[in-house]
C-alpha positions as CSV (number, residue, x, y, z in Angstrom):
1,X,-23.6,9.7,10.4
2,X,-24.8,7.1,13.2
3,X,-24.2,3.6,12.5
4,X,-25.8,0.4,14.3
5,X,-23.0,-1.9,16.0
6,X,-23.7,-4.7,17.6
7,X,-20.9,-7.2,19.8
8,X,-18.8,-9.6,18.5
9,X,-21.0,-12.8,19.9
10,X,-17.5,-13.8,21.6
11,X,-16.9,-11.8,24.9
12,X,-14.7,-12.5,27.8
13,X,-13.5,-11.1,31.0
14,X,-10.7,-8.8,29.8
15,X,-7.7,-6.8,31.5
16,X,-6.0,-4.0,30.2
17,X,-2.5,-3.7,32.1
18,X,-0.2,-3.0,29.2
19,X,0.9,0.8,28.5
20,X,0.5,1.0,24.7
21,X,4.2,2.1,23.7
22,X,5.0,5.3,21.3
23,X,7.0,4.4,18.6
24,X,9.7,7.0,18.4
25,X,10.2,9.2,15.9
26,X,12.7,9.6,13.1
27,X,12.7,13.6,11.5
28,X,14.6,15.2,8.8
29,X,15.9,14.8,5.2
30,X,18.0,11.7,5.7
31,X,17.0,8.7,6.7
32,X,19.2,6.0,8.0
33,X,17.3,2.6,8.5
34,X,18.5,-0.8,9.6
35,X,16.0,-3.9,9.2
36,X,16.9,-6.5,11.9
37,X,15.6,-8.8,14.2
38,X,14.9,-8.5,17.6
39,X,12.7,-10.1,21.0
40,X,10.0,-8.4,21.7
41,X,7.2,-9.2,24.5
42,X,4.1,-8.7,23.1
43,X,2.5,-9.5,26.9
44,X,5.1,-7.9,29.2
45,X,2.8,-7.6,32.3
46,X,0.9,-11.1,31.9
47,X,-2.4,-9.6,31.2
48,X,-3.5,-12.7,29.2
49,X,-3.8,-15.1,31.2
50,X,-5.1,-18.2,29.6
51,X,-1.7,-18.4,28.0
52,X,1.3,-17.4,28.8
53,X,2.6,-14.8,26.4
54,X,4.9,-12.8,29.0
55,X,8.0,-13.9,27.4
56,X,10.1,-12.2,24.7
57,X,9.6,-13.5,21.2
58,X,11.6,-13.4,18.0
59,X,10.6,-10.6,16.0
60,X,11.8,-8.8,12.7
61,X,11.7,-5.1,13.1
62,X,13.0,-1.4,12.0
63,X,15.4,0.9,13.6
64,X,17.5,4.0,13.2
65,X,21.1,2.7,12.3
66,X,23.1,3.6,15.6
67,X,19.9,3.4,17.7
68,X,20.7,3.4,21.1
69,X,20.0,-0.5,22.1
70,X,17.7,1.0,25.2
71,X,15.6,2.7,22.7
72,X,15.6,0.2,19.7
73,X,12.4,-0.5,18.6
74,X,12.0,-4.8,18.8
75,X,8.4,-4.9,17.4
76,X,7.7,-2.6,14.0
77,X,9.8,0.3,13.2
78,X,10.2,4.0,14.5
79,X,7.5,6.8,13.3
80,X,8.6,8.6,10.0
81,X,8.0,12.4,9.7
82,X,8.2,13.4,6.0
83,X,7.8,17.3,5.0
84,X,6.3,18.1,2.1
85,X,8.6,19.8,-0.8
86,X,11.6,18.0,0.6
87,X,14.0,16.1,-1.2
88,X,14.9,12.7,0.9
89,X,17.9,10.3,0.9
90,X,17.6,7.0,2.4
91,X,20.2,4.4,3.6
92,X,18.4,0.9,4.4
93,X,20.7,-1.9,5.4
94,X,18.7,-5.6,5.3
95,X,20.7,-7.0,8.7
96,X,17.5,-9.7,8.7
97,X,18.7,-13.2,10.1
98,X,18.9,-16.6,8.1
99,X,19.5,-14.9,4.4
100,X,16.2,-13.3,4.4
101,X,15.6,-10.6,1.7
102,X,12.9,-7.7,1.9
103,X,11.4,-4.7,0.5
104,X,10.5,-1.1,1.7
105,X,7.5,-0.4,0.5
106,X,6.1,3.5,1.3
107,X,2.3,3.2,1.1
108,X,0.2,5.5,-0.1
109,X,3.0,8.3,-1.6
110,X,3.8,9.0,-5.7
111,X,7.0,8.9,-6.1
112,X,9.0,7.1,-9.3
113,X,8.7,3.5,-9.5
114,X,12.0,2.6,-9.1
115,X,11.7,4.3,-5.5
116,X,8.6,2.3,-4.5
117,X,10.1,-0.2,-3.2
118,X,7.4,-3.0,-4.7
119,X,8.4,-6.6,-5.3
120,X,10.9,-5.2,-8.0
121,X,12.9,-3.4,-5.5
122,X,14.5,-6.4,-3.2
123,X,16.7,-5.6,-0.7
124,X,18.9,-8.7,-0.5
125,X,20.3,-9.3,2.3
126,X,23.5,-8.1,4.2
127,X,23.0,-5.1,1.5
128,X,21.8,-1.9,0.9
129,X,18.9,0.3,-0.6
130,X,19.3,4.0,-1.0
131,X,16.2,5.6,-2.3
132,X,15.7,9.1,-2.7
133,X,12.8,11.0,-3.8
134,X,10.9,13.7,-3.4
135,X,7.8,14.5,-1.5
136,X,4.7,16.1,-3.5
137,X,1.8,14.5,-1.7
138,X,-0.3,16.6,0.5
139,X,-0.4,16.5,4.2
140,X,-1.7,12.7,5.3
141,X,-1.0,9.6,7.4
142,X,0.0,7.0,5.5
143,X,2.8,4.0,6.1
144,X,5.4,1.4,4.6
145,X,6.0,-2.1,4.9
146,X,7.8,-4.6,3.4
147,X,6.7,-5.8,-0.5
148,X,8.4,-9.3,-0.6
149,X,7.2,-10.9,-3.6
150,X,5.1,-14.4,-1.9
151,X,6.6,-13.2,2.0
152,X,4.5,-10.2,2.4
153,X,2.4,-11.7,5.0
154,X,5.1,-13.6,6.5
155,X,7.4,-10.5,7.3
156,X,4.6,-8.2,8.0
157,X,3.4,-10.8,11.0
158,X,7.0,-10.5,11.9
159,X,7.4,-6.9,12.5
160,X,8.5,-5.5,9.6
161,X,6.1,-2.4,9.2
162,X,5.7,1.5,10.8
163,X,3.9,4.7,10.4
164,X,4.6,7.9,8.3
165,X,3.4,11.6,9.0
166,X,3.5,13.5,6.4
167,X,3.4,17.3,7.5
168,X,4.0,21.1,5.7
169,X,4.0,22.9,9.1
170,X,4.4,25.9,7.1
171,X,1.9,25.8,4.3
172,X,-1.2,23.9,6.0
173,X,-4.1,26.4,7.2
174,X,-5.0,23.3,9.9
175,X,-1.5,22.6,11.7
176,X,-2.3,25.1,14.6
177,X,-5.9,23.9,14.7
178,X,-5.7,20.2,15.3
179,X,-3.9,18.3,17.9
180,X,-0.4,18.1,16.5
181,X,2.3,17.1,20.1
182,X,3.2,13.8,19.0
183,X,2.7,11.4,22.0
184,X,0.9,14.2,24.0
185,X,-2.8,14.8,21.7
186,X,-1.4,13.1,18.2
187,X,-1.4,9.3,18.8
188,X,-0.1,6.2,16.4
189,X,-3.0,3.6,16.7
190,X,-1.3,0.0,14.8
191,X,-4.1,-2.4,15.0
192,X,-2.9,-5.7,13.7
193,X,-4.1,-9.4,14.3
194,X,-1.5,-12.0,15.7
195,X,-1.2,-15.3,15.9
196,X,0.7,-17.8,18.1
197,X,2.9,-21.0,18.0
198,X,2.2,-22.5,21.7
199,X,3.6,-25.1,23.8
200,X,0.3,-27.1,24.5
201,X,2.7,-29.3,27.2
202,X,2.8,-26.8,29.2
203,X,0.0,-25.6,32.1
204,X,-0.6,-23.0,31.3
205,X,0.1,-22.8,27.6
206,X,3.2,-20.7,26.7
207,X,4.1,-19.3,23.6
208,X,7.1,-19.9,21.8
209,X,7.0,-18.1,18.7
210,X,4.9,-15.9,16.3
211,X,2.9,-18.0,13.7
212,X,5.0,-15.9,10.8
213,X,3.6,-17.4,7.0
214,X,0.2,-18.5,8.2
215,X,-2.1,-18.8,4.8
216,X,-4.7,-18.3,5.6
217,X,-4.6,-19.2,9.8
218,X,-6.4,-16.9,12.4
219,X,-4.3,-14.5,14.6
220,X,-7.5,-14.6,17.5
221,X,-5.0,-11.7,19.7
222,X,-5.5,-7.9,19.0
223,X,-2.2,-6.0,18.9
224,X,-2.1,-2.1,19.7
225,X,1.6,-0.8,18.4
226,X,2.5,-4.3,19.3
227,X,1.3,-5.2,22.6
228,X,-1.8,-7.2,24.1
229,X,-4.3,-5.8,26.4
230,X,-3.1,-2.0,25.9
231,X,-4.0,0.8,27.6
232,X,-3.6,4.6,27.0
233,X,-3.1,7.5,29.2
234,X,-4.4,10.8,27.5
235,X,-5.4,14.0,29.0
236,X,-8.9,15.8,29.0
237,X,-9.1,17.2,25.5
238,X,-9.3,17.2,22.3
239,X,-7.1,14.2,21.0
240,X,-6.1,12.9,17.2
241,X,-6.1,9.4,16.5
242,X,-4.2,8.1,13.6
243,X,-5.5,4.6,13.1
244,X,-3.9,2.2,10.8
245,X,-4.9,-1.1,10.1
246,X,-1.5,-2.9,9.6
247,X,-2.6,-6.5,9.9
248,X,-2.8,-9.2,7.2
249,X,-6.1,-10.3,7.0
250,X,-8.6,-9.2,9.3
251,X,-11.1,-6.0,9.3
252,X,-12.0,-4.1,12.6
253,X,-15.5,-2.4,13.2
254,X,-14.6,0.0,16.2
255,X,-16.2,2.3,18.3
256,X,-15.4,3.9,21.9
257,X,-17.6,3.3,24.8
258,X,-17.3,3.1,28.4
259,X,-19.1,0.0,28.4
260,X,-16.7,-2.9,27.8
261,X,-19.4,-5.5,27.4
262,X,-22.5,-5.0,25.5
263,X,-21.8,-1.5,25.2
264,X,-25.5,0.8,24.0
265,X,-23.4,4.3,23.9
266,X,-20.4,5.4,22.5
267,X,-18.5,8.2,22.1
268,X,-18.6,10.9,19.1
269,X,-16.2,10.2,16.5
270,X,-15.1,12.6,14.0
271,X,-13.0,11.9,10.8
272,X,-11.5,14.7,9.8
273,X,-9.0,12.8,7.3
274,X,-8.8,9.5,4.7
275,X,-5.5,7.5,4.2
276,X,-5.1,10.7,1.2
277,X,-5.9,13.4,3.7
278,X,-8.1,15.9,5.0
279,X,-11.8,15.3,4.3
280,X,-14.0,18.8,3.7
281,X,-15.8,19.1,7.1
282,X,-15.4,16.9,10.5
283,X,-17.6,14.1,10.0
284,X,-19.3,12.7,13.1
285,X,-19.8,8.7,13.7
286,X,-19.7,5.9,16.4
287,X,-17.8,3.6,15.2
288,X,-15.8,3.2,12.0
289,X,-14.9,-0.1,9.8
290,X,-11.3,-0.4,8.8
291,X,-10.2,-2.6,6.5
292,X,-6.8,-3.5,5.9
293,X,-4.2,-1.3,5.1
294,X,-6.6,2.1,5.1
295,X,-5.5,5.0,8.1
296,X,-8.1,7.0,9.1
297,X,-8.0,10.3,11.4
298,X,-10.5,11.1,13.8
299,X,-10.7,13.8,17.0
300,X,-12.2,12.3,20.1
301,X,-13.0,14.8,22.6
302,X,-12.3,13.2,25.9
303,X,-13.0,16.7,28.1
304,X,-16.6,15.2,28.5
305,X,-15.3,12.4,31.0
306,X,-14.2,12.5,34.4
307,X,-10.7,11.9,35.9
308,X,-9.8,8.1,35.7
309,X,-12.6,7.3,33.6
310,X,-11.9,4.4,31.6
311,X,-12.8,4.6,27.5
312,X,-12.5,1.5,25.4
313,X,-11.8,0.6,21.7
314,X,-14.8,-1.8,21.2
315,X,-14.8,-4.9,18.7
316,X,-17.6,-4.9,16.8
317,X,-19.0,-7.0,14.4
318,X,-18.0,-7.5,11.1
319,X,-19.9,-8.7,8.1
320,X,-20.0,-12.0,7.1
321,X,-18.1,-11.5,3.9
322,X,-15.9,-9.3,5.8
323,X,-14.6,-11.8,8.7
324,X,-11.5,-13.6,8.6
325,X,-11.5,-15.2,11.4
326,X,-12.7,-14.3,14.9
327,X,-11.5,-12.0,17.6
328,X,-10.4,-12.8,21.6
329,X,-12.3,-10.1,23.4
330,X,-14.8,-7.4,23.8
331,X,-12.5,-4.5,23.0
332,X,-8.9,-4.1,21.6
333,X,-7.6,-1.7,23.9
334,X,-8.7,1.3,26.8
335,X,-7.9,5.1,27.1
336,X,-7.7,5.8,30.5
337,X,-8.4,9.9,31.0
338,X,-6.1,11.4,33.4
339,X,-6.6,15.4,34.3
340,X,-3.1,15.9,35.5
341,X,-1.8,15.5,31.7
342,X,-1.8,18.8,29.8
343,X,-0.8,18.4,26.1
344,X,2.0,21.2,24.9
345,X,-0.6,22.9,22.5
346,X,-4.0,21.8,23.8
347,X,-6.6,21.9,21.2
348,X,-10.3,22.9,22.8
349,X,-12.7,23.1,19.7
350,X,-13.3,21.0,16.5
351,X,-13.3,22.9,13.2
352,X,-16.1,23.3,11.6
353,X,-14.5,23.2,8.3
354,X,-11.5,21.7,7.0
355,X,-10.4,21.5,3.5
356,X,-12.2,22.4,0.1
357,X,-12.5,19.1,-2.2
358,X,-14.3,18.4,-5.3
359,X,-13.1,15.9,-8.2
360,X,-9.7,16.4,-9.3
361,X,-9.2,18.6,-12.6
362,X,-9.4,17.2,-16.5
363,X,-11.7,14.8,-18.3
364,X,-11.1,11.0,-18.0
365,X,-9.3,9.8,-20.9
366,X,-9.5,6.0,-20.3
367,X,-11.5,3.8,-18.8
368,X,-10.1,0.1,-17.3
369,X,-12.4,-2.4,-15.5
370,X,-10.9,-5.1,-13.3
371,X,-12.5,-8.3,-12.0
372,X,-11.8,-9.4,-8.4
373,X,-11.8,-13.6,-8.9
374,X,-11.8,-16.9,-7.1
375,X,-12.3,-18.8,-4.3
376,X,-9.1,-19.4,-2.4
377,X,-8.7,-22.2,0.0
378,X,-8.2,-25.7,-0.6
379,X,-4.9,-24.8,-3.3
380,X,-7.1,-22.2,-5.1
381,X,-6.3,-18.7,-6.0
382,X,-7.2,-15.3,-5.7
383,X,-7.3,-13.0,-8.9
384,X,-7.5,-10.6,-11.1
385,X,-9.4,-10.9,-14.3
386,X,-8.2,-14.8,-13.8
387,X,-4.5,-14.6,-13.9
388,X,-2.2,-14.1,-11.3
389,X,0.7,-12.1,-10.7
390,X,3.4,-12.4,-13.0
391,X,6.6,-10.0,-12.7
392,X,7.6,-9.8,-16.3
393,X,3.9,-9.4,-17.4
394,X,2.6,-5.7,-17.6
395,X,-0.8,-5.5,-17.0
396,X,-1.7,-2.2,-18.2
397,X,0.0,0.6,-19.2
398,X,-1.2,4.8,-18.7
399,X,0.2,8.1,-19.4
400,X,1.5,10.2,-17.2
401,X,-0.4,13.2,-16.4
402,X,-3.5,11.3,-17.5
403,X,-6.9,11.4,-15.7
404,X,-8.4,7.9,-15.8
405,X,-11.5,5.6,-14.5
406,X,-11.3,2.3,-13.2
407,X,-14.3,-0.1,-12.6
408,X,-13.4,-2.8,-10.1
409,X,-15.9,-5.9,-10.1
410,X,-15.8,-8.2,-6.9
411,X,-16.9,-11.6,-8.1
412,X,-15.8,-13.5,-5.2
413,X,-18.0,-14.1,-2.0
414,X,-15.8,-12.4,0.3
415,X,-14.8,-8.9,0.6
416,X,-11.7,-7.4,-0.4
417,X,-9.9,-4.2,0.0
418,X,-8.5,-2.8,-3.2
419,X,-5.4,-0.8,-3.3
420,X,-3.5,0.9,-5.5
421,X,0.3,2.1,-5.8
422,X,1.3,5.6,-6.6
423,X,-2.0,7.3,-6.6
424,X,-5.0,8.3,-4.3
425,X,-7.9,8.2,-6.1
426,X,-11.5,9.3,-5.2
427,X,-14.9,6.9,-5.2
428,X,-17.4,8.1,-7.9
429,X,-19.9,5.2,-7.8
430,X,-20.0,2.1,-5.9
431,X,-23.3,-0.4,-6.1
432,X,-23.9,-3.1,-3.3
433,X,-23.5,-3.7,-0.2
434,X,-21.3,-0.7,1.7
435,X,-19.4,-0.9,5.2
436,X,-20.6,-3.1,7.7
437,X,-24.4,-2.8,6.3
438,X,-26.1,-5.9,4.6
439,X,-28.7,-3.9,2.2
440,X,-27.2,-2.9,-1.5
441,X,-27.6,0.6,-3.2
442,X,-25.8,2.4,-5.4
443,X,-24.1,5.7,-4.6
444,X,-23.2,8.1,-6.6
445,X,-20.5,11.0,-6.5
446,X,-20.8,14.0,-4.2
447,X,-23.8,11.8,-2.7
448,X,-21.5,9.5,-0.6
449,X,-21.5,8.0,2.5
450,X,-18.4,8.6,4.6
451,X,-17.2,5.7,3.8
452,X,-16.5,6.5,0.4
453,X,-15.5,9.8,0.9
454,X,-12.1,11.6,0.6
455,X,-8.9,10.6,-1.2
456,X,-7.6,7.1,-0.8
457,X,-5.8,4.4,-2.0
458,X,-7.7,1.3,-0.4
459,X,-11.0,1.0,-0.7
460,X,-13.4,-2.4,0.8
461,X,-15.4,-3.7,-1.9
462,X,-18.1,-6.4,-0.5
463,X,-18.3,-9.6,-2.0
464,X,-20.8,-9.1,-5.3
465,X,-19.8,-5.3,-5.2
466,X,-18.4,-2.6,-7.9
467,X,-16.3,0.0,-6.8
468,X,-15.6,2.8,-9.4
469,X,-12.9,5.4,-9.1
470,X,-11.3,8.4,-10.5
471,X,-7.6,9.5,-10.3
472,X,-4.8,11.3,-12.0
473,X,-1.8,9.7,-12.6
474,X,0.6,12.3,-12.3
475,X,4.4,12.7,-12.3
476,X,7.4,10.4,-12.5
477,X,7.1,8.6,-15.7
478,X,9.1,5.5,-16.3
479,X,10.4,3.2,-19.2
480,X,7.9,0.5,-20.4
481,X,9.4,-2.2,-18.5
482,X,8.5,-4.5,-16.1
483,X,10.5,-3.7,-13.6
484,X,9.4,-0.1,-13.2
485,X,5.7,-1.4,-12.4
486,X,3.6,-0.2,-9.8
487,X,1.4,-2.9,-7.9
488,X,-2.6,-2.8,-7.4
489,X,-4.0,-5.7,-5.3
490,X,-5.9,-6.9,-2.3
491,X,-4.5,-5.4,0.8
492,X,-5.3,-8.8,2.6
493,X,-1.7,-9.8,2.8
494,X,-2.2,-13.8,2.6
495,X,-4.6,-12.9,-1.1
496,X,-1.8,-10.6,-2.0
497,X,1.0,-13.6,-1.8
498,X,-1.3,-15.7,-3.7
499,X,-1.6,-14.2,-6.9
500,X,-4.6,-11.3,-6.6
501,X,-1.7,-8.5,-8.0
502,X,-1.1,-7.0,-11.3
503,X,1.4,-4.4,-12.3
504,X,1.0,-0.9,-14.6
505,X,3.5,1.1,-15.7
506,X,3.5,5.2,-16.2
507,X,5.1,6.4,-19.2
508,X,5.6,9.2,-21.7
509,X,3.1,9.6,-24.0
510,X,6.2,9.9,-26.8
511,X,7.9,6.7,-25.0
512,X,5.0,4.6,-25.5
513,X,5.3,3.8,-28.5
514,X,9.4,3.5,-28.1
515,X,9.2,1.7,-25.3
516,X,6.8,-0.9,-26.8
517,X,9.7,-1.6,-29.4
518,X,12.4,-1.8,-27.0
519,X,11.2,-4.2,-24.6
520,X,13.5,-7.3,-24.8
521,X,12.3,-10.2,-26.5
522,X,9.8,-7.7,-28.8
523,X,9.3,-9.0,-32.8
524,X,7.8,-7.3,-35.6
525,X,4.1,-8.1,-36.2
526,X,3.2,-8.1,-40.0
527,X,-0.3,-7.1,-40.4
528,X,-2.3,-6.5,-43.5
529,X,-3.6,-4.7,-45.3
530,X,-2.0,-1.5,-43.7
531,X,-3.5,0.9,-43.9
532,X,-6.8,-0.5,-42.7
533,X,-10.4,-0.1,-43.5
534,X,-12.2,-2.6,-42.0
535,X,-10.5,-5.7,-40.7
536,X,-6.8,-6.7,-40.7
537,X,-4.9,-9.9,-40.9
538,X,-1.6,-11.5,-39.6
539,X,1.1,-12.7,-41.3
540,X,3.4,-15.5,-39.5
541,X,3.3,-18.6,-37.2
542,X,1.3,-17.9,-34.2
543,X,0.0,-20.9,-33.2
544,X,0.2,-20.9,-29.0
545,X,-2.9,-18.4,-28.0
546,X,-2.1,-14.9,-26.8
547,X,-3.7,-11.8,-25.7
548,X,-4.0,-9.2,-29.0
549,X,-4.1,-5.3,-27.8
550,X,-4.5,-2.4,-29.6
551,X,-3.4,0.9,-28.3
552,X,-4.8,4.6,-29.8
553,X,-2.5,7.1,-30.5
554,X,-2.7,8.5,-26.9
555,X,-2.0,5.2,-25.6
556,X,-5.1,4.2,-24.3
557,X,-6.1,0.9,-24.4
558,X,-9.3,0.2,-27.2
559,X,-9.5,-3.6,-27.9
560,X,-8.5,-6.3,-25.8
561,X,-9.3,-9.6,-26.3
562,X,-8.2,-13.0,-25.9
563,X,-7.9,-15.5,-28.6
564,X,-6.6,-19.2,-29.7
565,X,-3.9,-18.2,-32.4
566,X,-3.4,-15.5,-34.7
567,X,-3.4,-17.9,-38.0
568,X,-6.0,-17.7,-40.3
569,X,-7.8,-15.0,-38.2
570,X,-9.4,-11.8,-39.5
571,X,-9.4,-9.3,-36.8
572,X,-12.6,-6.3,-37.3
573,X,-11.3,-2.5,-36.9
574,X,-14.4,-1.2,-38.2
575,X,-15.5,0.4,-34.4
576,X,-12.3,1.2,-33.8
577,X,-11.3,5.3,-33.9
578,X,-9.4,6.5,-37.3
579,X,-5.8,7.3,-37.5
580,X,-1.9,5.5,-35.7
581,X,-3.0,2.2,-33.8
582,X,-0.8,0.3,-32.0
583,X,-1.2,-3.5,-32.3
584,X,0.5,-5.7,-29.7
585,X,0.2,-9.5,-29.7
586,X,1.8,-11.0,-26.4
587,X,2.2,-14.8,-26.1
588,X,4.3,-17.1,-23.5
589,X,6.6,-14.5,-22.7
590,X,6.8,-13.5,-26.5
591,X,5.7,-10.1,-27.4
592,X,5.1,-8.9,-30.8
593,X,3.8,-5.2,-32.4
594,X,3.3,-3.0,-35.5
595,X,2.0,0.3,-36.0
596,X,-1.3,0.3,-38.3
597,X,-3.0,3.4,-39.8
598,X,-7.0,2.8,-40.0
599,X,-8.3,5.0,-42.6
């Protein structure tokens, strides 16, 4: 697929001194992780030079416990390498400075919800976490970063984020046939935004410290695995890319040219994997949007330039809807192609094929929609379906081993990439506008644009679009509580931390019903008559309004509705399937239900 890209109208002379650093990697079964803080120059050879940011700044940041102090990462954390079928054990300490508490959230994987490491799974400080789980998700790139209930944003500008490869050497037909020498042809691409606290006094400016908590705020500088005007040296071949947008806010429209202003030709792209994994066939394009908190995988074949020749990471632009604020520069970062660098398994040739993929298996057995709301700004809120994010509050609740569709409305004006805990799901239909176009259509499963295509678990959805999706829910079942919710929200960090979250929890078919009954604070409901014909009726003083659900007997979800108070209301069944309902009334943070037989 070609794509028309045009320049961000904002250029300026640019210099690109700064070697892009390789996060190191951290192998095996266990995992010993210290959160911490650290000073990290995000400028350390002065390429910037309308401010001063060569000096070292206070960061948070991840690290092997016992990491030699030469080696310590002081900006993100160390590159994970998880093998599939393995059984992991973590030990995270939280050493952060000034009480501060934080999450480890791993992106993208299914495992139990108590391992997610969501807002419910704080890591207070000067303690620690020890997760252990193990991995059943197929071969992918995906990451973890902190969770922090309301702090999301402000510890991920800090530092406090990192990549994951997850690999099965021995089972996956592609390992031998795509670049796979970590550091060599395999590279870690961290695009973030950043923001800076500056000391105007000073000629130039200097910084003094990261602009952590900014809502909303522009970051104007582009990081690349945490520094400024990056560089990388690669050889003359075939070379993966693992890009990750890790920032808070901001969407990137890239493409690789030669040209680093007003660039007419770039470079072949080809994705040959989503944030869920490999793709079907290498799919060819020029430039790619990412929004935030999706990794995508492409093979750039850089035997086509000459020695020294200079490639670089265009900014493009963004839609309207899309663009959080603008962008210092007319590229983020340059590959520099050197011929004397020979990659330890050089790959020469691009598969034609890759994967087989077609819808996952079994019939949908529910069907949720979900409206993206508000404004923000000026002390509004972002949210879903018009409340916010509640901890105590389950939003919905699904069945393991289940197969279900969601329908996700953007109402707001602005675009919004929705994401989803525990599972990768795959686009069936999605009407409006679509990537960096400005023309709606609807598209329609297997007729997709690349942009929809492949498992994932964020998807952009353009101000006045619908996304729809499919995805199984499978494994690791959990009580009916709370705290044992997965999260779906916005990726954009600062919408995130103002209330556009919910929470679902997986459960048993056999412990719904249990669990309903067990939750604390959970009363009887007396409804009448029972069993039911037509319409049934409430016994009791409900005067506050509340939220009345009723449940099949597979636990999906067939009536929801909000109303003023139960008193002196007559409820109508008559659409509603025959046989065990489940009717829940939830008010305050008062919860009420009763099992009703419709005949």
């Amino acid at each position: 697929m070609t794509t028309l890209v045009s320049l961000s109208s904002f250029s300026r002379a640019q210099t690109f001194n700064n070697e892009i650093p390789m996060p190191y990697l951290m192998t095996g079964e266990s995992f010993d992780i210290n959160i911490s803080s650290g000073m990290h120059n995000f400028d350390p050879n002065g390429s910037i030079t309308s401010v001063n940011l060569n000096v070292p700044l206070a960061t948070y940041c991840y690290n092997r416990t016992g990491q030699p102090e030469n080696d310590k990462m002081s900006y993100l954390g160390p590159t994970l390498v998880f093998t599939k079928g393995e059984h992991l054990d973590f030990d995270i300490s939280n050493n952060l400075p000034d009480g501060a508490n934080t999450t480890v959230h791993w992106h993208g994987l299914n495992i139990p919800a108590e391992m997610d490491g969501g807002p419910h799974q704080v890591i207070y400080n000067d303690s620690n976490w020890t997760p252990n789980f193990n991995v059943i998700d197929e071969v992918q790139t995906v990451w973890y970063h902190t969770h922090l209930m309301d702090l999301t944003t402000d510890q991920v500008i800090r530092g406090l984020a990192g990549l994951i490869i997850l690999e099965d050497p021995a089972n996956d037909p592609l390992y031998m046939e795509l670049p796979r020498n970590y550091g060599e042809n395999d590279f870690p691409i961290v695009i973030q935004e950043k923001g800076f606290v500056l000391d105007s006094t000073a000629t130039p400016p200097i910084a003094t410290a990261i602009k952590a908590g900014e809502k909303p705020g522009n970051g104007p500088y582009t990081l690349i695995n945490g520094v400024i005007g990056g560089y990388l040296t690669i050889p003359n071949e075939i070379v993966r890319l693992r890009i990750l947008n890790g920032s808070p806010r901001k969407m990137y429209h890239i493409g690789l040219s030669t040209e680093l202003n007003s660039p007419t030709n770039f470079a072949t792209m080809w994705m040959v994997a989503t944030g869920g994994g490999y793709i079907d066939v290498p799919r060819p394009t020029d430039s790619t949007l990412m929004s935030v908190g999706d990794r995508r995988e492409f093979l750039i074949d850089f035997s086509q330039y000459s020695d020294g020749d200079t490639v670089y990471m265009s900014n493009l632009n963004v839609p309207k809807d899309a663009d959080y604020g603008s962008t210092i520069g007319s590229a983020l970062m340059a590959f520099v192609v050197d011929y004397s660098l020979i990659s330890t398994n050089p790959i020469t040739t691009i598969p034609a094929t890759l994967v087989e993929y077609e819808l996952s298996a079994g019939v949908v057995s529910n069907t949720r929609e979900k409206r993206l709301m508000g404004s923000g700004g000026s002390g509004n809120v972002w949210t879903i379906d018009g409340t916010g994010m509640d901890m105590a509050v389950i939003n919905d609740t699904v069945l393991v081993n289940s197969k279900e569709k969601w329908v996700i409305h953007n109402e707001t004006n602005k675009s919004h990439p929705f994401h989803i805990h525990k599972v990768q799901f795959q686009v069936v239909e999605y009407e409006g506008k679509l990537g960096v176009l400005d023309t709606s259509a609807t598209y329609t499963y297997p007729d997709l644009p690349d942009e929809l295509f492949g498992y994932k678990d964020v998807q952009l959805i353009r101000a006045g679009a619908t996304l729809t999706f499919e995805a199984r829910f499978d494994s690791f079942p959990s009580p009916l509580a709370a705290n044992q919710g997965y999260m779906y929200h916005c990726h954009i960090l600062t919408h995130e931390d103002t209330s556009m979250m919910h929470q679902f929890v997986v459960v048993d078919s056999a412990d719904f019903y249990l669990g309903l009954a067990s939750i604390p604070g959970t009363e009887s409901l007396s409804v009448y008559p029972n069993p039911a014909t037509s319409k049934i009726s409430f016994n009791g003083s409900f005067e506050k309004p509340g939220i009345l659900r009723i449940y099949d007997i597979s636990g999906r979800l067939i009536r929801h509705e909000e109303i003023l108070s139960l008193e002196n209301i007559t409820i109508s069944v008559h659409d509603l399937p025959r046989g065990i309902v489940i009717v829940e009334f939830t008010s305050d943070d008062k919860r009420y239900i009763s099992k009703v037989s419709l005949q």
